[in-house]
C-alpha positions in Angstrom: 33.2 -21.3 10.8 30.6 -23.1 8.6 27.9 -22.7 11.2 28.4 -18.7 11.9 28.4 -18.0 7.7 25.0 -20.0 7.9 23.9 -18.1 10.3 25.1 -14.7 8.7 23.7 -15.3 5.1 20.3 -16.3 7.3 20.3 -13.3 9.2 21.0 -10.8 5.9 18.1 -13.1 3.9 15.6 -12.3 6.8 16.9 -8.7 7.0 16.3 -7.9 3.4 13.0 -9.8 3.0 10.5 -7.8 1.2 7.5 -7.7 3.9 4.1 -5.9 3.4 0.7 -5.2 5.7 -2.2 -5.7 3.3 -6.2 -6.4 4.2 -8.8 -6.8 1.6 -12.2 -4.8 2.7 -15.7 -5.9 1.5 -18.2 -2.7 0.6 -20.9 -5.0 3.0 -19.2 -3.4 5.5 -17.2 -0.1 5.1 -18.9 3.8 5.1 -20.2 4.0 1.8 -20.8 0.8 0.1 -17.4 0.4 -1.9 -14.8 -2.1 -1.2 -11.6 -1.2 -0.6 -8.0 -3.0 -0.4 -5.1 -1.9 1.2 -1.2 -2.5 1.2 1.8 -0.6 3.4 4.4 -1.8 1.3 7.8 -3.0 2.7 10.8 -3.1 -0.1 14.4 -2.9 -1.1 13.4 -0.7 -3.6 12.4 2.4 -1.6 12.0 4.8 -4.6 8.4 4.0 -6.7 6.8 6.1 -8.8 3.1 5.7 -10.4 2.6 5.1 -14.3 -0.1 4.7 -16.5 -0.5 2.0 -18.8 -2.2 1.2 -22.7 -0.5 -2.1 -23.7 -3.3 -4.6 -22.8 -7.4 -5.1 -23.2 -7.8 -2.7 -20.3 -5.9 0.7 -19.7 -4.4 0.8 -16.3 -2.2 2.5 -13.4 0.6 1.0 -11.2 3.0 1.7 -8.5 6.1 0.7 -9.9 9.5 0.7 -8.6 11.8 3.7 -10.2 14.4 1.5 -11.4 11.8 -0.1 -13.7 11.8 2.2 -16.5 9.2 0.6 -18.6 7.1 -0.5 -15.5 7.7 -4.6 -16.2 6.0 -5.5 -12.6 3.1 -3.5 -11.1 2.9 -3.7 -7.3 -0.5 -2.6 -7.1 -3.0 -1.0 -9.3 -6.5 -0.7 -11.0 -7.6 -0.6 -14.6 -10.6 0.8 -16.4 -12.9 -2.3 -15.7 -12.7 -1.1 -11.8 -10.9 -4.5 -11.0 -7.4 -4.0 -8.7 -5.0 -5.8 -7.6 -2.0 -6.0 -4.8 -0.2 -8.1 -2.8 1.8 -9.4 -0.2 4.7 -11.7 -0.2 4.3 -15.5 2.0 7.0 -17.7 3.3 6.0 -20.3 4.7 4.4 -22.0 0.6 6.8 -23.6 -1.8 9.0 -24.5 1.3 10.5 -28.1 -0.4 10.0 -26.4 -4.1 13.6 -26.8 -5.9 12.2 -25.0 -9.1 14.4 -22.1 -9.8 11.7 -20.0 -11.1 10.8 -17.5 -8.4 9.5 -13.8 -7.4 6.7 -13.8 -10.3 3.9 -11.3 -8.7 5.3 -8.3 -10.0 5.1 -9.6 -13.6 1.8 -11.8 -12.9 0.0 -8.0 -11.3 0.8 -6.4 -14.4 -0.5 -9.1 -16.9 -4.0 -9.9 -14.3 -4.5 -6.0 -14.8 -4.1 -6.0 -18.2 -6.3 -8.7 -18.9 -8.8 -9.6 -15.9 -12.2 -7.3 -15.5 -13.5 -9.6 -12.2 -12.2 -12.3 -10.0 -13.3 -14.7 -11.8 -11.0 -13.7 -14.7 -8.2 -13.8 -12.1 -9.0 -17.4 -11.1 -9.0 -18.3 -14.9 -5.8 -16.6 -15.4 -4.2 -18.6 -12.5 -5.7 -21.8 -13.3 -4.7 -21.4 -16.9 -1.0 -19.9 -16.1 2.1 -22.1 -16.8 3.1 -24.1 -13.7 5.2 -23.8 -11.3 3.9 -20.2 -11.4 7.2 -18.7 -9.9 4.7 -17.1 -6.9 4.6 -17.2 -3.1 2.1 -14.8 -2.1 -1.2 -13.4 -1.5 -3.0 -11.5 -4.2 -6.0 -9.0 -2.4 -8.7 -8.3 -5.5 -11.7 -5.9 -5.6 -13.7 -5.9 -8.7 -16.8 -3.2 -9.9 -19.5 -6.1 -8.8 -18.8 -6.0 -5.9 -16.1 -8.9 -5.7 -13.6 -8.6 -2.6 -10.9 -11.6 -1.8 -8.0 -12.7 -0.8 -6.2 -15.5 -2.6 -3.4 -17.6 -1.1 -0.9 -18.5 -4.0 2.0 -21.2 -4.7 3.4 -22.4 -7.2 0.6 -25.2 -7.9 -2.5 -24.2 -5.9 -4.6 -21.5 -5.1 -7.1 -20.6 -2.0 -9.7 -18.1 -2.1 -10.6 -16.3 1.0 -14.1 -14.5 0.2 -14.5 -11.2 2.3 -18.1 -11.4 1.3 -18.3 -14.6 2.7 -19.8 -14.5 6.7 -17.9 -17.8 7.5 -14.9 -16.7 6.2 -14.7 -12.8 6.8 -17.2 -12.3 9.9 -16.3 -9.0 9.8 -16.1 -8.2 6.2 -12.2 -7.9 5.4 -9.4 -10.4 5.6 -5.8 -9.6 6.7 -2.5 -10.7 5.4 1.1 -10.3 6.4 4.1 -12.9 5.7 2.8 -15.5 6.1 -0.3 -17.6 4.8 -2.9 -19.7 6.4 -2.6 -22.6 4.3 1.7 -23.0 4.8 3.1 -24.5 7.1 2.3 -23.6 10.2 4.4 -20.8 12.9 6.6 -20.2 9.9 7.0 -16.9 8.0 6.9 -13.3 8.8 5.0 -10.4 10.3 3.2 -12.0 12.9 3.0 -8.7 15.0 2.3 -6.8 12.4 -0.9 -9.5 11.8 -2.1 -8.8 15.3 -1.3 -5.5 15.0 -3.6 -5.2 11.9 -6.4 -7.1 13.4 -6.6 -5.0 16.3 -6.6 -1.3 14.3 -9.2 -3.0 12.0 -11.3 -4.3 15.1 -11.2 -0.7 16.6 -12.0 1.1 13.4 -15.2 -1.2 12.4 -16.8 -1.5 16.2 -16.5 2.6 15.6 -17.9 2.8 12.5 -14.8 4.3 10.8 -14.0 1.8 8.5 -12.8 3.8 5.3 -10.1 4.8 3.5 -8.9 7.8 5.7 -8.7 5.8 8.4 -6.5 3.6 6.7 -4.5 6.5 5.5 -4.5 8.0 8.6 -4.2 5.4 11.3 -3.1 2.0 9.4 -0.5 2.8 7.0 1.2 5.2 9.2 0.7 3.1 12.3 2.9 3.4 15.7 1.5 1.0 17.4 2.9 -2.5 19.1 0.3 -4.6 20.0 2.9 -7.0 21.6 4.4 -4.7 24.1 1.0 -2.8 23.8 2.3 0.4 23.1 0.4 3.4 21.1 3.8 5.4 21.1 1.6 8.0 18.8 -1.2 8.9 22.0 2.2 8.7 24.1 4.5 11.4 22.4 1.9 13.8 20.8 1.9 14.8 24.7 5.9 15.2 24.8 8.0 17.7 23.3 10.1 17.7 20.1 13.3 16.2 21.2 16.0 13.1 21.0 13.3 10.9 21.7 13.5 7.3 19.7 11.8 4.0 19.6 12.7 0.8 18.1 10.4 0.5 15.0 11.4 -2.8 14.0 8.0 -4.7 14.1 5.7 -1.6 13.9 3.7 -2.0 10.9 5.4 1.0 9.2 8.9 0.5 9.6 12.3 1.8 7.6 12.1 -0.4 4.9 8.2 1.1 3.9 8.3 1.8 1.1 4.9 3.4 -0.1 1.3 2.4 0.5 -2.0 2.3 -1.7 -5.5 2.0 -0.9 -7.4 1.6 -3.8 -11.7 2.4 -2.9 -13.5 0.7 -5.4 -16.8 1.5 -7.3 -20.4 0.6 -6.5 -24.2 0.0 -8.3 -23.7 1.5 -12.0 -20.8 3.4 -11.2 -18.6 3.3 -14.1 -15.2 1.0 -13.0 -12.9 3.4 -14.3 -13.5 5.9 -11.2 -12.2 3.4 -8.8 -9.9 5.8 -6.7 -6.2 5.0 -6.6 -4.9 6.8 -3.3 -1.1 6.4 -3.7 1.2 6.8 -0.9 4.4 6.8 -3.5 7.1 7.4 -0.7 7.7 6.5 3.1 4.0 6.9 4.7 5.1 8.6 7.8 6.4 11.9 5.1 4.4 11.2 2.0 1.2 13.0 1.7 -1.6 10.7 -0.2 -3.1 11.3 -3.2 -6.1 10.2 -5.7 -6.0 9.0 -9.5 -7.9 7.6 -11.9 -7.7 5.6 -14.7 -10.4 7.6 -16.5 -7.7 10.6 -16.5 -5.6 9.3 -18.6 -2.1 9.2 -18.9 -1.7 13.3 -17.2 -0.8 12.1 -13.7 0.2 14.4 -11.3 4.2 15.3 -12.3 5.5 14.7 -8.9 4.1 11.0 -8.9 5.9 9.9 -12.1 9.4 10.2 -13.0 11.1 13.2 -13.6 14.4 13.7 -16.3 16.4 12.0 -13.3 13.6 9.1 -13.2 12.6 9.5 -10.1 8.8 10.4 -8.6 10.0 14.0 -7.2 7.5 13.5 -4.1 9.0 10.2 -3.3 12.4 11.9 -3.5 11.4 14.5 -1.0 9.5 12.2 1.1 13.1 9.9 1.3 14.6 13.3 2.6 12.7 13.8 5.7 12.5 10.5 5.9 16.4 10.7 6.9 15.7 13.3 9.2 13.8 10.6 11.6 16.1 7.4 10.9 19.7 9.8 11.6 21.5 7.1 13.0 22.9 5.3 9.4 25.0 2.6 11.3 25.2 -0.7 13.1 21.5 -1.2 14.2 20.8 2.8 13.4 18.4 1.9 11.0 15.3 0.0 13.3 15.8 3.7 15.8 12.8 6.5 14.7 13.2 9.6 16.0 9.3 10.2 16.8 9.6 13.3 17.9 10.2 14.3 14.4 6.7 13.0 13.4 4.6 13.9 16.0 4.7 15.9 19.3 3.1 18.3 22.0 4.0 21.5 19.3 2.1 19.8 16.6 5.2 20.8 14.1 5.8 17.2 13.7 5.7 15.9 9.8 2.8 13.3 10.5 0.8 16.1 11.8 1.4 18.4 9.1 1.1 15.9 6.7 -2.9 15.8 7.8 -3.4 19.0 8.0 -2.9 19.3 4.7 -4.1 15.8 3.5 -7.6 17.4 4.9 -8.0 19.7 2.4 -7.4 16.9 -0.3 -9.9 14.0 0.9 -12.0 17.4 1.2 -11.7 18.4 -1.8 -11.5 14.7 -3.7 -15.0 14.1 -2.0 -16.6 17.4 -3.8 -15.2 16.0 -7.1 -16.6 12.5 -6.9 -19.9 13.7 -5.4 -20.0 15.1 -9.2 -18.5 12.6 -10.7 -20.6 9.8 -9.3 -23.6 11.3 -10.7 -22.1 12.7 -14.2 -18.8 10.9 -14.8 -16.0 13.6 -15.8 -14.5 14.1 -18.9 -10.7 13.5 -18.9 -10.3 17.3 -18.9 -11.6 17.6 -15.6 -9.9 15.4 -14.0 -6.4 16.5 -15.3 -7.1 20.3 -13.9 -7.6 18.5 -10.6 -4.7 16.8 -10.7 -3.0 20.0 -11.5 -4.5 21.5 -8.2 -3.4 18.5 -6.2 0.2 19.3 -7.9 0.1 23.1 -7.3 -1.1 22.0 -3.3 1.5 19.6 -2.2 4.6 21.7 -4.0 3.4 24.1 -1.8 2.9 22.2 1.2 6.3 20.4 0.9 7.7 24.6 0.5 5.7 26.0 3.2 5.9 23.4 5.8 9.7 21.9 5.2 11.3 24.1 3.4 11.6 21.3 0.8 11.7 22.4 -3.3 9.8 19.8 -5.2 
């Protein structure tokens, strides 16, 4: 009896892990010169919202899980300096650790982006941080000088993996899942999802398609299985709308994603407060993506930040048709997507129409920061745009899915 409650407590701990996809992209090597970082964020806490911050040296935005009404931990973000921050969670560091003090990054994002302009402010703060740290994880950095890294975290140490560095990124941007090189070895999580990764980010470069709509695009609302070697997205864009399904378990953008963020960073003189946040606040595969910045202020878009209810009204809709592709709400209901739902033959599915209209935004986003680039905005500017972004997806959302936002 012993042995099978062992075994059940192990098998809910490993079920309700929180698991996430990042990479870390040096501007050596992507479209336009800027660096970018990326993270498909696997939770408990489906519901996030953004929020924009005043209470440290630099002003700042976050994704932030609803619950959080005062936004305690940031789960990614950027601040005025241009320097951002995310991360994903390891298991295989602290492994013989008995300290009790634990699941740190949220709090540790929130004070780096409060306080750190470059990297190197974010090695001081971890050398210079009360120990054990209470972290187990890997923090991806970009800063406005071009900085672009990786850094392996425990409790004691730290190891930085430069993406600037030839030796150590080859190819310009370094990949993390669940588990981290310097651990112990074949232990931890996401090991598909690693190869997974690697492969999409192999395609994209020999292509010359390395940027942030890919990564939108293709990467954060992957179906592909590099184990089985499956692209189940070429497969049923050629079938049908029906009762098709497929296990989704180890595809990188599962049930329990969350949201996503790629954050494209600034280059030469450009001031570090037009880095561009593009937040993903619900589940990727029915959440459209769309810009901030910190030089806006604190006028987000509405349907990003919490309504009376305090919830991100996007996110909320995005959790609705989100149901309508995981139906089947018992036993192992949950790892079954209906894919047919999000894409097929028609072209009605909600990926598809999700693009569609996501093309008129990195469209009309590119215009702005053409501009901007040249003559940075005033705050004005940028809050009219983000009431056309507002305006655009209620009406997408109405038009498309019959969905009220």
């Amino acid at each position: 009896m012993k042995k099978t409650f062992t075994l059940i407590i192990s098998l809910f701990i490993v079920n309700t892990l929180i698991s996430c996809t990042t990479a870390v992209i040096s501007g050596k090597y992507t479209n336009d010169g800027r660096p970018l970082i990326w993270k498909l964020r696997d939770s408990h806490s489906l519901e996030n919202k953004m929020m924009y911050f005043n209470d440290g040296r630099y002003d700042y935005i976050g994704l932030v899980n609803s619950e959080d009404i005062t936004g305690k931990e940031i789960w990614a973000g950027a601040n005025s300096k241009g320097f951002s921050i995310m991360n994903s969670a390891s298991y295989n560091v602290n492994l013989k650790d008995t300290t009790s003090k634990k699941d740190c990054e949220g709090y540790f994002m929130k004070l780096a982006l409060k306080n750190c302009a470059t990297l190197e402010d974010l090695e001081n703060l971890l050398d210079t941080i009360s120990k054990p740290r209470g972290l187990a994880t890997h923090f991806g950095v970009i800063d406005a000088r071009g900085g672009a890294a990786i850094y392996e975290v425990n409790n004691y140490t730290y190891t930085k993996f430069d993406a600037n560095n030839s030796e150590e990124a080859p190819n310009g941007y370094i990949i993390r899942t669940n588990f981290s090189f310097t651990g112990k070895k074949d232990t931890g999580y996401g090991f598909i999802r690693y190869q997974t990764a690697k492969e999409l980010f192999h395609q994209a470069d020999s292509m010359g398609q390395l940027n942030y709509k890919t990564i939108i695009k293709d990467f954060s609302r992957c179906l592909k299985h590099s184990l089985t070697n499956k692209d189940f997205r070429k497969e049923y864009e050629k079938i049908p709308e029906g009762k098709n399904f497929i296990n989704s378990g180890d595809l990188i953008t599962r049930n329990s994603s969350a949201s996503a963020i790629i954050i494209q960073g600034v280059k030469n003189e450009e001031p570090g407060d037009l880095t561009t946040i593009w937040s993903i606040v619900g589940y990727p595969n029915t959440c459209v993506a769309l810009p901030l910045w910190v030089r806006g202020g604190k006028n987000l878009p509405p349907i990003l930040m919490a309504d009376k209810s305090g919830f991100s009204p996007l996110n909320k809709k995005a959790l609705e048709l989100k149901n309508q592709v995981y139906p089947i709400k018992r036993g192992s209901g949950s790892k079954y997507l209906l894919i047919s739902k999000l894409i097929n033959s028609e072209e009605s599915g909600i990926i598809q129409k999700i693009e569609k209209a996501e093309k008129n935004i990195f469209i009309k986003t590119e215009e702005k920061l053409k501009i901007w680039r040249k003559k940075p905005p005033k705050q004005i500017e940028i809050t009219e745009f983000y009431n056309w972004l507002n305006k655009f997806v209620i009406n997408t959302y109405s038009t498309e899915f019959n969905i009220e936002l």
